[in-house]
N, C-alpha and C positions, 0 to 999 in steps of 0.2 A: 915534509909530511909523510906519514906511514901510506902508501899505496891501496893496499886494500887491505880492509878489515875482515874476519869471520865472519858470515853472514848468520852465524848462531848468536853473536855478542848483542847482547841488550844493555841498557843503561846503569840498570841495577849491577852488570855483573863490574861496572868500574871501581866500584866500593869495595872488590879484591884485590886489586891495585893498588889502592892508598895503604901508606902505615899510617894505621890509626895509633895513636898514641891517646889514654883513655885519660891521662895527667896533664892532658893539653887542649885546650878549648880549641886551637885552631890545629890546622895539619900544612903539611910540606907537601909540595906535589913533584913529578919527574916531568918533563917534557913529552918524554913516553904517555903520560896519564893524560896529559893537555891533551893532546894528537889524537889519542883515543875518544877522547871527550867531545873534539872536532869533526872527526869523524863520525860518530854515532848519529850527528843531530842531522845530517843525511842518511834518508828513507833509507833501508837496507837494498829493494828492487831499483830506487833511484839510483843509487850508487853504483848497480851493478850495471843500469844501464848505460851510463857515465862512461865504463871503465870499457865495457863491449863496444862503446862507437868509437871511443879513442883508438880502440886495439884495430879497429877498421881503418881507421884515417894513416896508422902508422903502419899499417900491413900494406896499404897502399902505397904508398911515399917510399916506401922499399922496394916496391915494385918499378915505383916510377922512376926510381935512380940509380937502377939495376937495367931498366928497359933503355933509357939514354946515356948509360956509360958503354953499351954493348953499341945502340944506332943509331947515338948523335943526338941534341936534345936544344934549348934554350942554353945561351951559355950565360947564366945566371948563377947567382952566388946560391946556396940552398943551404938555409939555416936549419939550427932545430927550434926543436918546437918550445921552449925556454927562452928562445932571442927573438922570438919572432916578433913582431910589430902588425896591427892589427892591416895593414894594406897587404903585409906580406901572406897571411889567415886567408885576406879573403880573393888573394889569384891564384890560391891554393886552393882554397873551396871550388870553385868557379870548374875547373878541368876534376876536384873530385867527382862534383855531385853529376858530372855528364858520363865519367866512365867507369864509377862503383858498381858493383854486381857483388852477389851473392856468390859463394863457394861452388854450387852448380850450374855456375854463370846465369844464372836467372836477375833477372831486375830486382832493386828493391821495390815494396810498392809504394805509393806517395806518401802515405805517413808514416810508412816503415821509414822511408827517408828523409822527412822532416822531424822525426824522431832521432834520429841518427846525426845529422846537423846539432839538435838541441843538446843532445851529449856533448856531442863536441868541446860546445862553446861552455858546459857546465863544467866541465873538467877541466877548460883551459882558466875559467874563475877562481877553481877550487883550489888546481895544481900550480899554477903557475901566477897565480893572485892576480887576474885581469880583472876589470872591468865592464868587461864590452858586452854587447845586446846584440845576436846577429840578427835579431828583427827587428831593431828599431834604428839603431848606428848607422851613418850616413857611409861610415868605411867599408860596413858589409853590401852596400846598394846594388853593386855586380852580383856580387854570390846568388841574393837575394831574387833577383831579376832569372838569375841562372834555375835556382830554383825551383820558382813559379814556374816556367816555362818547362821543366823537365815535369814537375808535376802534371802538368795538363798536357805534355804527352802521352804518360805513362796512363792516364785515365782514359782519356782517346783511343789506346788500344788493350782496353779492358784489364788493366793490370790491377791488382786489388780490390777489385771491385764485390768479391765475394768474400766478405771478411769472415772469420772462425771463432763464432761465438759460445760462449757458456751456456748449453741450452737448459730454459727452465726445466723441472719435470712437475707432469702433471698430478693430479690428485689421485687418477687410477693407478699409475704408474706408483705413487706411492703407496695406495692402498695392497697392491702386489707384493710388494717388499716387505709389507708387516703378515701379508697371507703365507710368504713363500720363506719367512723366518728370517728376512734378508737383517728387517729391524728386528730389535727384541729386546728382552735382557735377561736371557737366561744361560750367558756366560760372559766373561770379562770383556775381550775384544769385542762381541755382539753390542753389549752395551755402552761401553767408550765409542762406538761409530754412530751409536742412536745418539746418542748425548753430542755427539759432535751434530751430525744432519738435524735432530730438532732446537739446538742452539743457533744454526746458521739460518737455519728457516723463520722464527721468530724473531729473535733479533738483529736479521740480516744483516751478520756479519761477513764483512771481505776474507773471500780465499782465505789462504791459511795465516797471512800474518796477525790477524785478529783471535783468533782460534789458538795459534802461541804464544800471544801474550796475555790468556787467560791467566790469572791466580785462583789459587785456592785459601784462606784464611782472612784474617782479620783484611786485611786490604786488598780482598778479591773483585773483582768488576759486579758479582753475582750474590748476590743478597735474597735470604729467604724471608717473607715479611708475612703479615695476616692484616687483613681488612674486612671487619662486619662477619668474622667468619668462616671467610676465605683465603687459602695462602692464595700467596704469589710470588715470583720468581723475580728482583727486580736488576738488569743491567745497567748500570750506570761507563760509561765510557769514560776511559782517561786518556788517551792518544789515538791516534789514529791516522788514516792515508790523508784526510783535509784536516783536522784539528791534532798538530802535531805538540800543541800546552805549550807552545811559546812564546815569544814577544805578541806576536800579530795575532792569540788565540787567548788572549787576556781578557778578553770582554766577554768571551765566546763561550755560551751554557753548554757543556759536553752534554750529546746524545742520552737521555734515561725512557728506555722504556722495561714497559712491564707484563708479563705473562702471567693469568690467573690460573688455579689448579681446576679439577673437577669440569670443564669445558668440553672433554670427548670421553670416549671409553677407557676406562683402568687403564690400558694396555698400553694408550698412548699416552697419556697424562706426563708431561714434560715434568710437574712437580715432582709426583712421584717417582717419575724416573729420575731424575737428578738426586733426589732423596738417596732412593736405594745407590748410585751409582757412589756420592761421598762417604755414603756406610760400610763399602769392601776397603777404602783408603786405607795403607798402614799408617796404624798411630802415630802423631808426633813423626811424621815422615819430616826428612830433612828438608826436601825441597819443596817449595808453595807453587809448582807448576800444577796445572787443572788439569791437563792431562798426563794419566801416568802407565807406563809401558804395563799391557795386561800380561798378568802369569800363566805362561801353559798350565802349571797344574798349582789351582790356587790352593793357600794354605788356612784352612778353615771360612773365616768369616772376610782373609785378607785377600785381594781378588791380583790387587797391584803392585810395582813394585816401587822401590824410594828412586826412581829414576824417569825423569820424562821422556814423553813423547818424542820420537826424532822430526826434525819439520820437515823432513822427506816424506815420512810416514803420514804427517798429517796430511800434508798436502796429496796423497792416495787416496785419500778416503774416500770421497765421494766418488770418483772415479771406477774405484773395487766397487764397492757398494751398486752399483749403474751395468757392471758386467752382462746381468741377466738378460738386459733391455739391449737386445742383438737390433739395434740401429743404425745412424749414421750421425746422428748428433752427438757433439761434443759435451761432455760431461766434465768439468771440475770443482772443488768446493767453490768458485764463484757463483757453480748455477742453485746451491742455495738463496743467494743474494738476490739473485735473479729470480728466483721462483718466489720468494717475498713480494717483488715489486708488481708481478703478473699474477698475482691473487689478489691483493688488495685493490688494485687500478682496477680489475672484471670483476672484483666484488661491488665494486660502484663508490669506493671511501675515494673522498677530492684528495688532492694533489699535496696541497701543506701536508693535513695526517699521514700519510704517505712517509714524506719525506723526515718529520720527525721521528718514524718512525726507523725510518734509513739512514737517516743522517747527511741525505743528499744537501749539497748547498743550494743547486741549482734547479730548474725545472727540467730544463734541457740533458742534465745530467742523471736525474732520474726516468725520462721516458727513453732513455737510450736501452736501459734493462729491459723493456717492455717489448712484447711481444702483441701481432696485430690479432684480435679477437677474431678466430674463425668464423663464429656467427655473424658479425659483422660484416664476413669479407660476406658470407652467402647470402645476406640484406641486400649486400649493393650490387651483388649477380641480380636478383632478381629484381631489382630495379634496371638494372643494364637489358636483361629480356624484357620487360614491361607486366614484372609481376607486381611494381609497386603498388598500385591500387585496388590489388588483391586483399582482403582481410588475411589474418596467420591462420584463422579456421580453414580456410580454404585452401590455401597452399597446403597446409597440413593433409588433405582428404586427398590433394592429386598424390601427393607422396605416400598415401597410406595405400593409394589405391594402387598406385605403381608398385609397390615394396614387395608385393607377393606373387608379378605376373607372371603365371605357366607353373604355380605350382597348386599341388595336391596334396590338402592339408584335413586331415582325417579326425573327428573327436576333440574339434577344437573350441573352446567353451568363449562364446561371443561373448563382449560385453552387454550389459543392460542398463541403458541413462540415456538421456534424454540431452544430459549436460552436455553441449557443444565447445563448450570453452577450451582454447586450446592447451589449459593445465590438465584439467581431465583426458583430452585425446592424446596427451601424450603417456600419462598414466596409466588409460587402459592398455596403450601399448606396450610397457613396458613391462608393467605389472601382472595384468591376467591374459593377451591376446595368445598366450601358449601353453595356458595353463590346462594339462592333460590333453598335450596334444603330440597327437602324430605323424612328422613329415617325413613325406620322400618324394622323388622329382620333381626338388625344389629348385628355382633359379631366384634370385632375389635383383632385381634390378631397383639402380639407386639414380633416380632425377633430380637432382638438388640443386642444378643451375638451369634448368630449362623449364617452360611454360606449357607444355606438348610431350607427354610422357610416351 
């Protein structure tokens, strides 16, 4: 079997391989083409992470017989990994998973390393045609045992416990980006990265491999349709990280959803910018990729060039785009994905539309995106101090009342109503409480978890 594959090769490009013979209904294949064939139908990230745990296991196992030909060792016969027999797997596992580390001698963390196991045993199937289940196989029972137990050490002394996620970003944070011309479409690269961020925001799309397997033409994923008078934008999904179109996805309605136009301001309008974005494409361009590398200096009406996008490139994107936002949160095109699932979940849509709209299979797999509602958390603060049986009108007035204390505010045009509702007290706040007004020796103190300002 071919080792590793290109991690740019898609499916479609095995159809340059074959000699088509156009006087022959059937075709001849190479070995070469099979292999390729075999290969592809593993995820491109799966496979890489396949190839990365093996290159562990075997950077190990050189170490380990390099360490007892120098100070003495088991005098044991030590196969490779080809001959090996699954009892021989798992007394090798057993002394792995106790003394692996990381390149900086750091630990791994536990599901860094039950990850790392799960490669293993997927490249010993793949590569060497086993069989075996190290989670379920009575032969792996040791490893297993080994495992469990190295994982609830490593937990025990905090070891991945702060995992590195894809942070959503918020509705301000985006309204900034379209203020600060981060979004736009008033040159090529500007608009290929809006078209990328409002496609992965709608149609929560994964990270980048979703994103390069876009097309453009007759059998593009993206469809422009009208209804009653309105376009709309409709994606239909044909593979993906759970519905990969084969045996076991037979039954299985691939993801369709759909974006309507006219929904926000010109400026953001996903139709029209998609519109405008396929209208710079060079005609009759060779290749059906969606995204296509933008021109420093375009030439009339044509913006791109007959060459895609590199998936290095894509996978930057959201990343650049996030520059401005000097934080500490982690940003990559998954926190698209994620910022889908933490809009719609605090917009108050249940969990099914949700998820068709995601494509999650699971419940559990979908609230993993989500993030804990801040208001929420300051609910059950003041239920923790004993403001629960406070009215919001009320908690509202200590905070309004606390919000200004020790300052001196000159010319400042008070509201006038009567209206107590906490929609109006937040409005006039927002709205007129400053309106022609002049501060200085201002402090602003904020009581938001406490009952006693």
């Amino acid at each position: 079997m071919i080792s590793e594959i290109d991690e740019d090769l898609h499916i479609d490009d095995l159809l340059n391989f074959v000699d088509l013979d156009q006087d022959e209904r059937f075709t001849t294949i190479s070995n070469t083409e099979k292999e390729l064939l075999l290969e592809s139908a593993i995820p491109a990230n799966t496979r890489k992470r396949n190839q990365w745990a093996f290159k562990i296991l075997k950077t190990w196992n050189e170490w380990r017989k390099k360490y007892w030909a120098e100070n003495g060792g088991p005098s044991i016969v030590l196969k490779d990994f080809d001959e090996m027999f699954a009892c021989d797997l798992d007394y090798l596992l057993q002394d792995f998973i106790i003394s692996a580390r990381k390149e900086n001698k750091e630990p791994y963390p536990p599901a860094s390393l039950r990850s790392i196991i799960s490669g293993i045993m997927a490249y010993f199937r793949h590569q060497f045609s086993r069989t075996w289940d190290f989670f379920k196989d009575k032969e792996f029972s040791e490893s297993r045992k080994v495992l469990d137990a190295k994982m609830r050490e490593l937990t025990r002394h905090g070891v991945g416990i702060n995992k590195r996620k894809a942070a959503p970003i918020s509705m301000n944070t985006e309204n900034e980006m379209w203020d600060q011309g981060i979004l736009g479409d008033d040159d090529p690269k500007k608009l290929m990265n809006t078209i990328l961020y409002l496609l992965g925001v709608h149609f929560a799309l994964r990270s980048r491999e979703e994103h390069r397997s876009l097309r453009f033409g007759d059998d593009s994923q993206l469809k422009l349709g009208s209804e009653d008078g309105v376009e709309f934008l409709k994606y239909r999904e044909d593979c993906s990280k759970t519905r990969h179109g084969g045996i076991r996805d037979r039954f299985r309605e691939p993801k369709e959803v759909i974006v309507y136009g006219g929904m926000t301001g010109s400026h953001k309008d996903l139709i029209l910018l998609y519109k405008k974005y396929i209208s710079h494409r060079p005609p009759e361009a060779k290749t059906n990729a969606f995204y296509l590398k933008p021109l420093k200096n375009p030439k009339g009406n044509i913006w791109y060039a007959e060459q895609p996008v590199g998936v290095n490139t894509i996978s930057m994107v959201v990343k650049n785009l996030m520059k401005f936002k000097e934080d500490s949160n982690f940003y990559t095109n998954h926190s698209l994905r994620r910022t889908a699932v933490c809009r719609l979940n605090q917009a108050g849509f249940d969990i099914e539309s949700i998820k068709k709209r995601t494509g999650h299979n699971t419940n559990e797999g979908l609230m993993a995106y989500d993030v804990v509602d801040k208001t929420k958390i300051v609910a059950q603060c003041n239920a923790l101090y004993g403001d629960s049986e406070k009215k919001d009108t009320e908690i509202m007035k200590e905070r309004a009342g606390s919000l200004f204390c020790g300052a001196t505010i000159n010319n400042c045009v008070k509201p006038k109503t009567n209206d107590e509702t906490i929609e109006n007290v937040m409005k006039q706040k927002t709205d007129s409480l400053f309106c022609g007004a002049n501060i200085s020796n201002c402090t602003f103190k904020f009581y938001l978890n406490s009952s006693n300002p």
